[in-house]
MARRO-348947 format. One record per atom (N, C-alpha, C): x, y, z. Coordinates in steps of 0.02 Angstrom, whole numbers, padded with zeros to 5 digits, always signed. Each point is the difference from the previous one (the first is absolute). Layout:
residues N
XYZ
...
end
This chain:
residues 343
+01920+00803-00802
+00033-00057+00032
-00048-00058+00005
+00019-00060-00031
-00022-00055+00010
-00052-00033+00062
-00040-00010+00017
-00025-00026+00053
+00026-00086+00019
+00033-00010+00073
-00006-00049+00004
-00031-00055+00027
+00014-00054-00023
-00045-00071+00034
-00026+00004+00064
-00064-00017+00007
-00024+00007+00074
+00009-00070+00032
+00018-00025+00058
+00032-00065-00006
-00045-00029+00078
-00039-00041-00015
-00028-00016+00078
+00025-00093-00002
+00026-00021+00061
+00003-00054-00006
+00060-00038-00039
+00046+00037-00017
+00054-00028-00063
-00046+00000-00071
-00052+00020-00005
-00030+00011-00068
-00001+00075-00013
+00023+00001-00071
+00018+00067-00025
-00075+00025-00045
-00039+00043+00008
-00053+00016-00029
+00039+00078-00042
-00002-00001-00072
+00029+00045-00034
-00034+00044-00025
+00016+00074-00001
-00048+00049-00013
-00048-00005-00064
-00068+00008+00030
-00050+00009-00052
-00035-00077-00003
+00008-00024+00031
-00015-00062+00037
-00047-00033+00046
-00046-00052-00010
-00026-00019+00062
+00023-00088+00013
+00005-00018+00069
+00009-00073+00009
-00033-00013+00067
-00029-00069+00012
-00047-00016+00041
+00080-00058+00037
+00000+00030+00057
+00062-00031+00039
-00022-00043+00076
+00014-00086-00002
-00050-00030+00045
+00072+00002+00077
-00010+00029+00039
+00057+00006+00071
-00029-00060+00038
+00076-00024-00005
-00023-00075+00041
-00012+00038+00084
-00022-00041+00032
-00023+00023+00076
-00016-00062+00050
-00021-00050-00031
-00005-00066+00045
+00009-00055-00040
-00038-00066+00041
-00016-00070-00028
-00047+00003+00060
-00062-00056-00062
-00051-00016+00056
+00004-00063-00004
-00037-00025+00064
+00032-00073+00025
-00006-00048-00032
-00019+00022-00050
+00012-00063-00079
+00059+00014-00038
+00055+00030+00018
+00064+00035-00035
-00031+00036-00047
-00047+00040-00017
-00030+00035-00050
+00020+00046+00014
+00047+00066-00046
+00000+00042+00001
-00036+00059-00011
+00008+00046+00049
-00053+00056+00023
+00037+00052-00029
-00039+00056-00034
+00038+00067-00022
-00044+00056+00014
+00011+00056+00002
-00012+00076+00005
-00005-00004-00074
-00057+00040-00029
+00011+00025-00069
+00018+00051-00034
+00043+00026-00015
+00010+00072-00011
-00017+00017-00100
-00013+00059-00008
+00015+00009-00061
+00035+00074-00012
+00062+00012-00035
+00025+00051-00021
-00011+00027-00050
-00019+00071+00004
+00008+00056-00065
+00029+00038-00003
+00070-00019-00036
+00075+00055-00002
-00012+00026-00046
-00017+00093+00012
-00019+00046-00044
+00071+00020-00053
-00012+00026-00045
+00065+00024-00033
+00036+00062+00030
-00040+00040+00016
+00042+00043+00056
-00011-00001+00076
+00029+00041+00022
+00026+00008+00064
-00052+00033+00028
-00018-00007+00056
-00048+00005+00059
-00017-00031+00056
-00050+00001+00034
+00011-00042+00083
-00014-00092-00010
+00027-00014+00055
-00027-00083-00001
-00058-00007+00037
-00056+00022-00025
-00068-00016+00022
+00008-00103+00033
-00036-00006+00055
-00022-00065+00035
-00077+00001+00021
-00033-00047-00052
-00065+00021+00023
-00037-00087+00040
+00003-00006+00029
-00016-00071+00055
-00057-00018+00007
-00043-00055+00008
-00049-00013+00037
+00009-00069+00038
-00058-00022+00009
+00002-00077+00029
+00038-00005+00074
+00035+00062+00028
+00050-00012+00058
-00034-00038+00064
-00072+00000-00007
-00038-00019+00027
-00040-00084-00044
-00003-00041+00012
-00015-00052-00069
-00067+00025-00005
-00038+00017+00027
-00076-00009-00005
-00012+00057-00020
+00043+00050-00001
-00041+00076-00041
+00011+00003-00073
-00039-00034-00034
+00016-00003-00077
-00043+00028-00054
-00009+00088+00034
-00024+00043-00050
+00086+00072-00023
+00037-00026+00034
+00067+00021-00017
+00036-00057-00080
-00028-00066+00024
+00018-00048-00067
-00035+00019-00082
-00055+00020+00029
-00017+00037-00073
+00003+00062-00001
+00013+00040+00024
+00030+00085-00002
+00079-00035-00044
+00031-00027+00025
+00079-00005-00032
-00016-00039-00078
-00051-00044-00006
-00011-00036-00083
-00038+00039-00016
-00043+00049+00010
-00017+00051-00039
+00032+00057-00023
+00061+00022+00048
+00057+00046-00001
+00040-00026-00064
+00015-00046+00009
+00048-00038-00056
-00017-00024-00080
-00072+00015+00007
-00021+00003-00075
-00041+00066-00008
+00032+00069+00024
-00016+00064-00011
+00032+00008-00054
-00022+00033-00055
+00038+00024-00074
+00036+00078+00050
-00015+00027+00056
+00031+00060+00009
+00064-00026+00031
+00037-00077+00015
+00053-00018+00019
+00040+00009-00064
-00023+00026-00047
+00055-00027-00075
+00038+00043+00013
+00060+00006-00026
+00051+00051-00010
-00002+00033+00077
+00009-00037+00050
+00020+00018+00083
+00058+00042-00013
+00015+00050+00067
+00058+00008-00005
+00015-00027+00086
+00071-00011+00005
+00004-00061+00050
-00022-00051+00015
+00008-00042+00043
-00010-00073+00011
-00069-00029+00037
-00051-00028-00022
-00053-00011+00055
+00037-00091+00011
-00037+00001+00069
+00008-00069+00036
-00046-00006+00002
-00040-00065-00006
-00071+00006+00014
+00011-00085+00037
-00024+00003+00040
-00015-00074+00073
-00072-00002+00002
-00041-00063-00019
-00076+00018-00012
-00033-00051+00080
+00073-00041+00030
-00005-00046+00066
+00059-00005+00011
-00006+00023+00060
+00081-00014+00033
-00021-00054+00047
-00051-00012+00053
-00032-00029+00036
+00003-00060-00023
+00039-00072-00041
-00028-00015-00045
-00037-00075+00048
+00030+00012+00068
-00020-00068+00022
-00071-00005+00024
-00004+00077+00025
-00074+00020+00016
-00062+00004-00080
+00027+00028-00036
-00044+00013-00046
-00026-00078-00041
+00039-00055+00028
-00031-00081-00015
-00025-00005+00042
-00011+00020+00069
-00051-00009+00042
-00049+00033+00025
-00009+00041-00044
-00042+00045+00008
-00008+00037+00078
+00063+00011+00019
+00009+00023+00066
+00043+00060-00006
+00025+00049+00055
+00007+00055-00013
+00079-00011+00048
-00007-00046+00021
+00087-00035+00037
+00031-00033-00028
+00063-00017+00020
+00042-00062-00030
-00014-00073+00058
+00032-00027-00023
-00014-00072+00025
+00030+00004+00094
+00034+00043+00010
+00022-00012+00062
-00054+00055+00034
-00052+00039-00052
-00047+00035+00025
+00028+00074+00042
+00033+00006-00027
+00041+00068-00019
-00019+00040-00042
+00018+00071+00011
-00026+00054-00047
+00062+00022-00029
+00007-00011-00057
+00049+00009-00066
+00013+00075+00007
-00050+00037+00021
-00012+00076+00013
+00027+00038+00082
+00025-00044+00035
+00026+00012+00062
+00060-00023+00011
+00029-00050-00071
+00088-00042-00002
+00045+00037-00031
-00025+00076-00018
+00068+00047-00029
+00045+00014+00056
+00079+00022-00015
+00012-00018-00072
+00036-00086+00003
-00038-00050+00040
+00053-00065-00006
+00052-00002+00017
+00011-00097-00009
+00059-00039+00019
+00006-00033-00044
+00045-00002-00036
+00006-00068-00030
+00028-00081+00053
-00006+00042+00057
-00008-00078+00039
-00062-00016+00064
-00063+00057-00024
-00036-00004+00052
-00036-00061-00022
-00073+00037+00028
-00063-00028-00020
-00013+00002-00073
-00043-00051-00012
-00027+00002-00083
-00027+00064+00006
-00034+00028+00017
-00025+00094-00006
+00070+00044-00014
+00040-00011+00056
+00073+00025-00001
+00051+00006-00058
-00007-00068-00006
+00041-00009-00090
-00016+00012-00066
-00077-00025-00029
-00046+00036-00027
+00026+00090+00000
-00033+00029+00048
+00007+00062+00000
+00086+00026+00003
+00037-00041+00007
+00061+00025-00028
+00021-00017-00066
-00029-00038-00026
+00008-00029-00093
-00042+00046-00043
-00051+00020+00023
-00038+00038-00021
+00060+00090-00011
-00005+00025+00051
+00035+00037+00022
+00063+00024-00052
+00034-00059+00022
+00097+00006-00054
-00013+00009-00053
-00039-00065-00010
-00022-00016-00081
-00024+00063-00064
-00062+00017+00068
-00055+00052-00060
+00022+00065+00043
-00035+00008+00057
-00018+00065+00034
+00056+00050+00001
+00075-00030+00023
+00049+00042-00011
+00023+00035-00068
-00043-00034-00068
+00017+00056-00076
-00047+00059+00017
-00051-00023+00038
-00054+00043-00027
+00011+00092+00022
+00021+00033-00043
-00029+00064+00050
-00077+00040+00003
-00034-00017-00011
-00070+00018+00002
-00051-00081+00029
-00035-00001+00022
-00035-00057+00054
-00088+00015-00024
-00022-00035-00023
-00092+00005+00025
-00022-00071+00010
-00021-00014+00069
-00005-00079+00033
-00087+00006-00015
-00006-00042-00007
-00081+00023-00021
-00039-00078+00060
-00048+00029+00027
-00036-00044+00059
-00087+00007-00020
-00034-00038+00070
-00034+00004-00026
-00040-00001+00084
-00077+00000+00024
+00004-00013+00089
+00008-00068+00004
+00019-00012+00052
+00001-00076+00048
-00091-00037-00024
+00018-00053-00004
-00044-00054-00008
-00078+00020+00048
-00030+00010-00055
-00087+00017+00057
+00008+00082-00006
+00031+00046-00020
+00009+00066+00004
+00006+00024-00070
-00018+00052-00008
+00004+00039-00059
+00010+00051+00008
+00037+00054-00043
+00042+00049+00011
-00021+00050-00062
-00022+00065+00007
-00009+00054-00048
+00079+00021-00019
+00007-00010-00068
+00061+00031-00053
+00043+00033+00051
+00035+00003+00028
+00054+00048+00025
+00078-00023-00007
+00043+00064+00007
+00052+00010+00013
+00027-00034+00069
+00072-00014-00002
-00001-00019+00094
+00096+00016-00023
+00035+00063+00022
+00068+00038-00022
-00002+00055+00067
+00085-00025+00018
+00034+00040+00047
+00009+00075-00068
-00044+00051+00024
+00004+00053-00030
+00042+00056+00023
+00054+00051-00024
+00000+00072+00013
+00018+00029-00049
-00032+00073-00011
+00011+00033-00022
+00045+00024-00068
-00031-00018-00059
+00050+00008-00070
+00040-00056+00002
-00038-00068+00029
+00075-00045-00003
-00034-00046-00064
+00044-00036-00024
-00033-00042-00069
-00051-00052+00033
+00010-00007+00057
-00082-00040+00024
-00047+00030-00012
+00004+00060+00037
-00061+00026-00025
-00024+00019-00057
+00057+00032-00046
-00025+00003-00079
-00028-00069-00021
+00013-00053+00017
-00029-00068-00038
-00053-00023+00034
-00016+00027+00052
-00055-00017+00049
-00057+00063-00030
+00000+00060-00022
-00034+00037-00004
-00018-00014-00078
+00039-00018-00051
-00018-00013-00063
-00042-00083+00003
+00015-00044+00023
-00034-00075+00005
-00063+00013-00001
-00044+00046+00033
-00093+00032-00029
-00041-00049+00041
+00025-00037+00058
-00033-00035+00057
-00054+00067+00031
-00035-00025+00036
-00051+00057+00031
+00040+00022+00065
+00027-00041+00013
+00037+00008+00077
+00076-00008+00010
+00039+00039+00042
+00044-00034+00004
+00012+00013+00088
+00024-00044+00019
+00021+00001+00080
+00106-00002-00001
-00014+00044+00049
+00070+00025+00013
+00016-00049+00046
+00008-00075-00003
-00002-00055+00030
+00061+00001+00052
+00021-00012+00050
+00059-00022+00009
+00031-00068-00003
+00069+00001+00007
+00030-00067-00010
+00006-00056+00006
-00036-00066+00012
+00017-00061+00021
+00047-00031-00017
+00044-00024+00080
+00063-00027-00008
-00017-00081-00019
+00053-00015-00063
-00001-00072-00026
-00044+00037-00081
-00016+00050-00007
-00053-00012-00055
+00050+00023-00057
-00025-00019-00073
+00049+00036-00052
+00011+00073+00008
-00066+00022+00017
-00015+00079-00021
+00050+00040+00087
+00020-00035+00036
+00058-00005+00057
+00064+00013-00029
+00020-00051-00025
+00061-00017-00025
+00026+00051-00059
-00056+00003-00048
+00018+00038-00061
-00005+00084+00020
-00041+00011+00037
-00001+00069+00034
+00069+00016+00019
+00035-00044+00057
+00073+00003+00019
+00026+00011-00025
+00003-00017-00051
+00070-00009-00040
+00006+00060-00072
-00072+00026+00016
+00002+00068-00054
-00043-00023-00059
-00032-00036-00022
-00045-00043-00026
-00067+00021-00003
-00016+00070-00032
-00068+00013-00018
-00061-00038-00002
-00052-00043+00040
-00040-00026+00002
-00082-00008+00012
-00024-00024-00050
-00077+00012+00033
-00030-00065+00008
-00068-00006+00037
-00026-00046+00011
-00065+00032-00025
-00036-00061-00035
-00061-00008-00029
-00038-00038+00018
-00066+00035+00044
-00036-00072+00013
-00073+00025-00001
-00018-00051-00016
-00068-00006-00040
-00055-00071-00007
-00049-00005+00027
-00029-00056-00019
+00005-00056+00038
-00029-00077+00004
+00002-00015+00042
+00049-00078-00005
+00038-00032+00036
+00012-00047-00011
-00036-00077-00043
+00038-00065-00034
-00023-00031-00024
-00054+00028-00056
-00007+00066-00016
-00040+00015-00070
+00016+00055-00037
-00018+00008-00062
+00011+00023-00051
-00036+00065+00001
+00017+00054+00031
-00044+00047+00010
+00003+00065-00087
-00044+00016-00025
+00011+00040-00072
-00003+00046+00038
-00025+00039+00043
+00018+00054+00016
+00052+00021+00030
+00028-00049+00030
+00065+00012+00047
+00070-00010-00075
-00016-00038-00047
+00055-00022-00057
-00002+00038-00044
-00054+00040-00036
+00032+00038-00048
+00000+00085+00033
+00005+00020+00056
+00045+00054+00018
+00056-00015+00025
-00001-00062+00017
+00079-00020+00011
+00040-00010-00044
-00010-00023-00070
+00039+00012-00037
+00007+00063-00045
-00043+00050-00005
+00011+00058-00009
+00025+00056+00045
+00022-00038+00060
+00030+00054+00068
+00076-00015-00022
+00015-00054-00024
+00064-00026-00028
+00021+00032-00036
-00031+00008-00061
+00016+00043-00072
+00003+00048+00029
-00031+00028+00025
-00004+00070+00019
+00070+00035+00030
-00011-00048+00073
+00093+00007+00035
+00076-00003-00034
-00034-00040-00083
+00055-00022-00031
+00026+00086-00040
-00053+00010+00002
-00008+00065-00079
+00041+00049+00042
-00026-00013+00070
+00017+00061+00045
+00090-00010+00011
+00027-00051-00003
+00077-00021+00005
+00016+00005-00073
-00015+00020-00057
+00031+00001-00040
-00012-00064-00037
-00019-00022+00022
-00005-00078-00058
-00028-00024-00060
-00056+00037-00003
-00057+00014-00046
+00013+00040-00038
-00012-00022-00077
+00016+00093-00051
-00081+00009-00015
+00005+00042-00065
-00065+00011+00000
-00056+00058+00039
-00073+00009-00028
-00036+00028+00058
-00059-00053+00018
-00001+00024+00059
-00052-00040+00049
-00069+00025-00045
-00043-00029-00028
-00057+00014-00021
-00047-00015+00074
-00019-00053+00044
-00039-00008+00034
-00012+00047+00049
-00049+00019+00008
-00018+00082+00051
+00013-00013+00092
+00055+00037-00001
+00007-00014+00079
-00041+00013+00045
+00036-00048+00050
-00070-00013+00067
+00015+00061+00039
-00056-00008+00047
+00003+00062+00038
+00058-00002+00047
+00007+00064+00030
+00066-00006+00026
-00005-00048+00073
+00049-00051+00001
-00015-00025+00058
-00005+00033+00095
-00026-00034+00051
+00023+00048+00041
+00024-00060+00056
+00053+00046+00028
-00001-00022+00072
+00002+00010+00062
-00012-00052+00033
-00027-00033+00039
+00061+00024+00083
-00028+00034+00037
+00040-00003+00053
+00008-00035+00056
-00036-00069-00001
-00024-00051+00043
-00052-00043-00027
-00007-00062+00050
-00040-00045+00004
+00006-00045+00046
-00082-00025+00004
-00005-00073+00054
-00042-00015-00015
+00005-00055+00039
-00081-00069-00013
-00059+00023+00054
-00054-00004-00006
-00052-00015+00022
-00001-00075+00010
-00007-00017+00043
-00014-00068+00045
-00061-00042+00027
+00006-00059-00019
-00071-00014+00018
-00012+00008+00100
-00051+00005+00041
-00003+00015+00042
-00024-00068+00038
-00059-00048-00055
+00020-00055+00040
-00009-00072-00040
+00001-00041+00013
-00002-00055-00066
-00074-00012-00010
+00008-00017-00090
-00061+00013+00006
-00001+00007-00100
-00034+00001-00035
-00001-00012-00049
-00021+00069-00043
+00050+00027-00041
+00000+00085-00018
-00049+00015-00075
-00027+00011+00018
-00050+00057-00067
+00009+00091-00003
+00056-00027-00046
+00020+00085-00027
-00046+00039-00034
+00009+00083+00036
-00049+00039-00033
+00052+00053-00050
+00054-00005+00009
+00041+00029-00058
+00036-00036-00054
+00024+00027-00043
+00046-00041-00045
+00059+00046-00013
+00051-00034-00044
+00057+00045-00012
-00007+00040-00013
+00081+00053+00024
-00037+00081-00034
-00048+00032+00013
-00045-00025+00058
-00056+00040+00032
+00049+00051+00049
-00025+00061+00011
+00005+00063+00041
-00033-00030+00066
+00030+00026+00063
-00050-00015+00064
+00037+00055+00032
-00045+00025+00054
+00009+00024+00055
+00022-00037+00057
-00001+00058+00051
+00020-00065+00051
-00065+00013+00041
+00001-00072+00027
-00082-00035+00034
-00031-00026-00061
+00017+00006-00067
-00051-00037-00026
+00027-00068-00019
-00073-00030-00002
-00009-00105+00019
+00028-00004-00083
+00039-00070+00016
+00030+00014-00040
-00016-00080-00039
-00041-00052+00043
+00002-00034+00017
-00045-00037+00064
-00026-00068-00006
-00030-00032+00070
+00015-00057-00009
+00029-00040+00080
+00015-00044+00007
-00049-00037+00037
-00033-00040-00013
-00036-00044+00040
-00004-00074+00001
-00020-00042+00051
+00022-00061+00010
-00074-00046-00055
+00001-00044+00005
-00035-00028-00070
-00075+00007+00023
-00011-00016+00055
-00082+00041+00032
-00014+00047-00016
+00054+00049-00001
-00029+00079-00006
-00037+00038+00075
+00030-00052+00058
-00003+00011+00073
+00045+00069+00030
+00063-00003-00042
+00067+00019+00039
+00021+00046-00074
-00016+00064-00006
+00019+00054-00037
+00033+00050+00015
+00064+00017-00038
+00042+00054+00005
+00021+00036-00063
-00018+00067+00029
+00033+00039-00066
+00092+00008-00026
+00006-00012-00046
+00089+00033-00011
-00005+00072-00028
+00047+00021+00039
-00019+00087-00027
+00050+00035-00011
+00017+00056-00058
+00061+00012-00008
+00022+00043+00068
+00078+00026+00002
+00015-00004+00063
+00047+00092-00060
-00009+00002-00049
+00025+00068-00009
-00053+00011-00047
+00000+00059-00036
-00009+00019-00071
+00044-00021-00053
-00003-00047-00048
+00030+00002-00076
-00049-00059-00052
+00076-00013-00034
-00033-00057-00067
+00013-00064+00020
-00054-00046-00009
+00002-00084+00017
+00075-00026-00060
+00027-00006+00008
+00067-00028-00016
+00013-00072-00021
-00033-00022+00066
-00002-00071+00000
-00030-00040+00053
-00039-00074-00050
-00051-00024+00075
-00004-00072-00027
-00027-00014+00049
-00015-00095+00020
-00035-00021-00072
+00003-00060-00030
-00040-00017-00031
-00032-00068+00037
+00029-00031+00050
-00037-00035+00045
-00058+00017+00040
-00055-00016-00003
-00067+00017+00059
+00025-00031+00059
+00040-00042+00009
+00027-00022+00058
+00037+00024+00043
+00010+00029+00064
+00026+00045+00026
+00004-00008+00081
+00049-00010+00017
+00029+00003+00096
+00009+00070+00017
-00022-00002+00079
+00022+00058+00005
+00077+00019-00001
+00000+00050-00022
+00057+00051+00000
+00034-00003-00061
-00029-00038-00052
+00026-00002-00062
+00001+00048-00027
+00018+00011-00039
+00015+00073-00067
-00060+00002-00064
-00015+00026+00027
-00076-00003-00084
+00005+00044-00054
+00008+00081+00033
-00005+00059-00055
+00059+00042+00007
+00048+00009-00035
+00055+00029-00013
-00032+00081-00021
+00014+00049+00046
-00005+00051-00025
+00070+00044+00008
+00000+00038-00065
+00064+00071-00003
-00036+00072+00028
+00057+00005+00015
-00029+00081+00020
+00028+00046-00033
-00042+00068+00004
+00067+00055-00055
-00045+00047+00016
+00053+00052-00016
+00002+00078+00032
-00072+00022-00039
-00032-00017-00087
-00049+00049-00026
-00022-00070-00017
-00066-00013+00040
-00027-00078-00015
-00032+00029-00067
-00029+00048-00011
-00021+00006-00058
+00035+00011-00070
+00055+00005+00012
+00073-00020-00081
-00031-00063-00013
+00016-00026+00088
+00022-00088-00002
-00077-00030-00035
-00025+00001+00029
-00078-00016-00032
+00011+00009-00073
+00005+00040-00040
-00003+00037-00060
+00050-00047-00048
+00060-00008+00046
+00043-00049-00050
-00014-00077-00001
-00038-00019+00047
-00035-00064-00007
-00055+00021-00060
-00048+00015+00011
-00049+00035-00048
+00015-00018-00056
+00057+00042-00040
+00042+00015-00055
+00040-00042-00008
+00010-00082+00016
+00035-00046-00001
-00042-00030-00020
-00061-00026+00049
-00045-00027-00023
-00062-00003-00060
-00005+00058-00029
-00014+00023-00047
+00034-00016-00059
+00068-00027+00005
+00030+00018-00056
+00020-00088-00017
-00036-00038+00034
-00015-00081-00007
-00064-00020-00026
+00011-00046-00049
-00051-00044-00032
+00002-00069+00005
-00048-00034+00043
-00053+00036+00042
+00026+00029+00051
-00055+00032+00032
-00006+00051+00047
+00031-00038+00069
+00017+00027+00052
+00021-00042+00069
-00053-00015+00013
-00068+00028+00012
-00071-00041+00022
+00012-00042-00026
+00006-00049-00042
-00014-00048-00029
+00029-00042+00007
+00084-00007+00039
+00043-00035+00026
-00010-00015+00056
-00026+00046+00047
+00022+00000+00075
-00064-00031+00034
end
């Protein structure tokens, strides 16, 4: 049986097909029209509607090259089913190199919209009708908040044999956290509604991180092969098995004061160990930051600048710190260059 037209927008994309489709979404105050960029790949057969996103944030734009590197993979040829690929949805933020929209709203807290709210509100309901409702498969890809950087992980409402987790366990991140839900966020909305989803985040805002981008676009392929999408065999040697994570929190600075880290990503700690010192620019007024469990540094400040009670070192926790250790290890290992050399 014939495959038919995949149709976003009143544009018909016909099997075996790709088309780069611009979704109107605003005017900026020069009547210039503003668009979402999408590009479609309507496979010749039948399979899931993969949605793979970034930019939801404007300023995290190591998801913008995970999706243009995705899209000139020779392993997309002969797909089976439909990829969506959104490389900025954010698009008002990602000209301002900001991680809000203009009313300084989080694009990521306006699911699922109005088409008569707020610009966040409407946005995230055009977004939504338009793209998000074909998709049945979701990977939103992020990156940390501005001044923060984030070790490769997973972030998926998980249970047991459900296709989240099959696509969360094949993606070959070192980590994954059994996150829960934020209301307003995509990974909210698409959860609801039965909408298999993961979140990818990695790396740090405003830059181009290589270590955080090319496992992100091979966590893609990967998830894809795992839905059926991909023919062929995987030649590239799989990562270690990921693990997770049964918690996490921040370590905090204790008082203001200017931070010199003694760990880096993916470091192992105990708990009590310094993780970190904050001191005022004399070097009068010193405090240690110290982890507050046992696990893996996850994610931390890239600012030396620091108030008290701020958030500095993101650590996970998990039942066999020594898996968890091991699959950082075996992640990191399997990058050229090495994470020393990034972090």
């Amino acid at each position: 049986m014939a495959r038919a037209p995949f149709e976003l927008t009143g544009i018909k994309v016909m099997p075996g097909s790709r088309i780069q489709i611009d979704v109107p979404v605003a005017k900026l105050y020069t009547h210039a029209p503003l668009h979402i960029p999408v590009e479609v790949v309507h496979g010749r057969q039948h399979g899931p509607v993969l949605l793979v996103c970034g930019g939801i944030h404007g300023d995290e734009i190591n998801g913008v090259e995970i999706v243009r590197r995705l899209l000139r993979s020779r392993q997309i040829q002969g797909l089976r089913g439909t990829l969506v690929a959104v490389p900025i949805v954010n698009v008002f933020g990602f000209m301002q190199h900001s991680r809000y929209l203009p009313d300084r709203r989080d694009l990521n807290r306006c699911f699922p919209g109005s088409e008569t709210g707020s610009l966040g509100g409407r946005i995230a309901a055009l977004f939504r009708e338009q793209i998000v409702d074909h998709a049945t498969h979701i990977i939103d890809l992020h990156t940390g908040a501005i001044h923060r950087t984030n070790l490769p992980q997973i972030r998926a409402q998980l249970s047991p044999g459900s296709e989240t987790e099959r696509m969360a366990n094949a993606f070959g991140a070192p980590v994954i956290l059994n996150a829960e839900l934020r209301e307003g966020s995509l990974r909210h909305y698409a959860q609801n509604k039965g909408i298999p989803v993961l979140t990818y985040e990695a790396g740090e805002a405003l830059r181009f991180d290589e270590w955080a981008i090319t496992p992100g676009v091979r966590g893609v392929l990967r998830a894809m092969r795992r839905l059926g999408m991909l023919t062929g065999e995987h030649r590239r040697r799989s990562p270690p098995a990921a693990e997770l994570a049964n918690g996490s929190s921040w370590a905090r600075a204790p008082i203001d004061g200017i931070l010199r880290p003694k760990v880096r990503l993916g470091a192992r700690v105990a708990k009590g160990d310094v993780l970190g010192k904050v001191a005022d620019p004399f070097g009068n007024a010193e405090a240690a930051v110290t982890a507050i469990a046992d696990g893996i540094v996850i994610g931390m400040s890239r600012l030396p600048l620091a108030n008290e009670g701020e958030a500095l070192f993101h650590i996970a926790r998990f039942d066999v710190i020594e898996e968890a250790e091991s699959a950082v290890e075996g992640f990191h290992s399997s990058l050229e260059p090495p994470l020393d050399s990034l972090y």
